[in-house]
N, C-alpha and C positions, 0 to 999 in steps of 0.2 A: 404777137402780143396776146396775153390772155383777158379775155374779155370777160371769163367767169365770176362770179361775185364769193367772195369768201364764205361760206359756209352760215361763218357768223350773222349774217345780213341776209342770208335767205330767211324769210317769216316761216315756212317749214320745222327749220334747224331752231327759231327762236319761240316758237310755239311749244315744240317737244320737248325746250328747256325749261320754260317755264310752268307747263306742265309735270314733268320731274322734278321742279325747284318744290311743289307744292304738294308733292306726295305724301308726305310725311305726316304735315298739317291737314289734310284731308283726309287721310285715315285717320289719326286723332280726334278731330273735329265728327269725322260720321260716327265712330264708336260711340263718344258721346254722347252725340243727338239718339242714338238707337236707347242709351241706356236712359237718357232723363224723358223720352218718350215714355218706354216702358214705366218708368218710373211715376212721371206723372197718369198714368193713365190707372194706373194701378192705388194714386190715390182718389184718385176722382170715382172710380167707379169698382172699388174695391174686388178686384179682379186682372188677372192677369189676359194682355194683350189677346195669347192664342188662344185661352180659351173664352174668350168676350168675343171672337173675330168665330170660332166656330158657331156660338151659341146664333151671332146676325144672320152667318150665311143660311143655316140650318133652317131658320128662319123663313128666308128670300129674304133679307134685309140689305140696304146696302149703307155705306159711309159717304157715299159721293155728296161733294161742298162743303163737308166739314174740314175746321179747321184742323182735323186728326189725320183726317183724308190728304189734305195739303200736303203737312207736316212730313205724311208718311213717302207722297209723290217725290218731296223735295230727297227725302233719303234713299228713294231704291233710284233717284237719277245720278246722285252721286257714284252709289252703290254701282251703277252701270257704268259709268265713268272710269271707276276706278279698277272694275274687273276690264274692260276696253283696253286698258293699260297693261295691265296685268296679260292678258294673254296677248297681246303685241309682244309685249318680253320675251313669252314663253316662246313664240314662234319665233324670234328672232334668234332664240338658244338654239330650238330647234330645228332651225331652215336653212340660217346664215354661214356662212364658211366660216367667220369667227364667232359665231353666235356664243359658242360658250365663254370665251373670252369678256366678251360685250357683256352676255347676263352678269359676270361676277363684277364688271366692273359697274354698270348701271346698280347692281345690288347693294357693294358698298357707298359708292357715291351717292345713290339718293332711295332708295328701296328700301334697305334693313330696318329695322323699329327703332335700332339704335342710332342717330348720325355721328357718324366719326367726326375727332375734333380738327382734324386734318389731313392736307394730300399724303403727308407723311405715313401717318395712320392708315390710313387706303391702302395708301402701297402695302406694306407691312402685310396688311389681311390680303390683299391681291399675289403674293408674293407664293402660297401653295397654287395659285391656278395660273398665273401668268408669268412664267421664269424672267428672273434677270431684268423687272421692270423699272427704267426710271424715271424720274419726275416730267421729263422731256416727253416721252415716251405715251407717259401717262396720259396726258393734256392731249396728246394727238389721236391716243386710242381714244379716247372720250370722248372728242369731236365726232371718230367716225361713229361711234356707238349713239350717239345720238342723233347723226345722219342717219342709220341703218334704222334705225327705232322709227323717226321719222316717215323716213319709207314706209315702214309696215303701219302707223298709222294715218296716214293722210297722203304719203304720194304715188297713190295710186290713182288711176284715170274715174272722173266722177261717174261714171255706169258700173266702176267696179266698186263705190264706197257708197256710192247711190242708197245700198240698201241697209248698211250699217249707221249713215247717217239718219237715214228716213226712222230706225229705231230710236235713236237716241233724243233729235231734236225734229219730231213727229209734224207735218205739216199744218197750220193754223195755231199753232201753241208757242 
């Protein structure tokens, strides 16, 4: 009897999904916030970010507890999040036995700028990297592409992610 738990119901396999369900929207949403940052900053104090940020340091000045400071913390975490992801991909292209398979699939299904308006559509564009795929096919590669993704970000032994965590979600904070 297989005691193993379906894939679907490991919090691994459902964290990397929802993680990947939110790609899209969070690249959106950070470009945003980068540009109405800039934007507003640039009305407030009629001057552009880099060079208002060289003139401080030039200075010794700093921004720490401004609400600019915040604002900014809030965007290079995303920003780190999102490259965390990003190069979990890469390596997974680059390491995995199917990896190139997996990146084009992770690519269309939740990656591209674009979202396709369906599996059908997927297929179609996965159709030069992946011969002869079908809809069956599809759903089962994507399970493991999202197992394999999983892997590389989070199931590896806590002394080995120890240090990757400790950057992103910094002790006392």
């Amino acid at each position: 009897m297989n005691k193993t738990k379906p894939a679907e119901k490991d919090p691994l396999f459902h964290d990397t999904w929802k993680l990947l369900q939110k790609y899209r929207d969070v690249v959106w949403n950070l470009e945003l916030s980068v540009q109405q940052l800039k934007k507003s900053f640039e009305i407030e104090f009629n001057t552009s970010v880099d060079e208002f940020l060289d003139s401080i340091y030039l200075a010794g000045l700093g921004l720490e507890g401004s609400s600019l400071a915040n604002h900014a913390k809030c965007i290079e975490r995303s920003n780190k999040m999102i490259k965390m992801l990003e190069s979990a991909v890469e390596l997974l292209r680059a390491k995995h036995k199917c990896g190139e398979a997996y990146y084009w699939l992770l690519h269309y299904t939740f990656l591209s700028p674009q979202e396709l308006k369906n599996v059908d559509e997927i297929i179609d564009s996965l159709q030069s990297h992946i011969r002869d795929i079908s809809t069956r096919t599809y759903y089962r590669k994507r399970r493991e592409a999202i197992e394999a993704l999983g892997a590389v970000l989070w199931g590896y032994t806590a002394r080995d992610t120890a240090e990757i965590l400790e950057e992103f979600f910094p002790a006392g904070h």
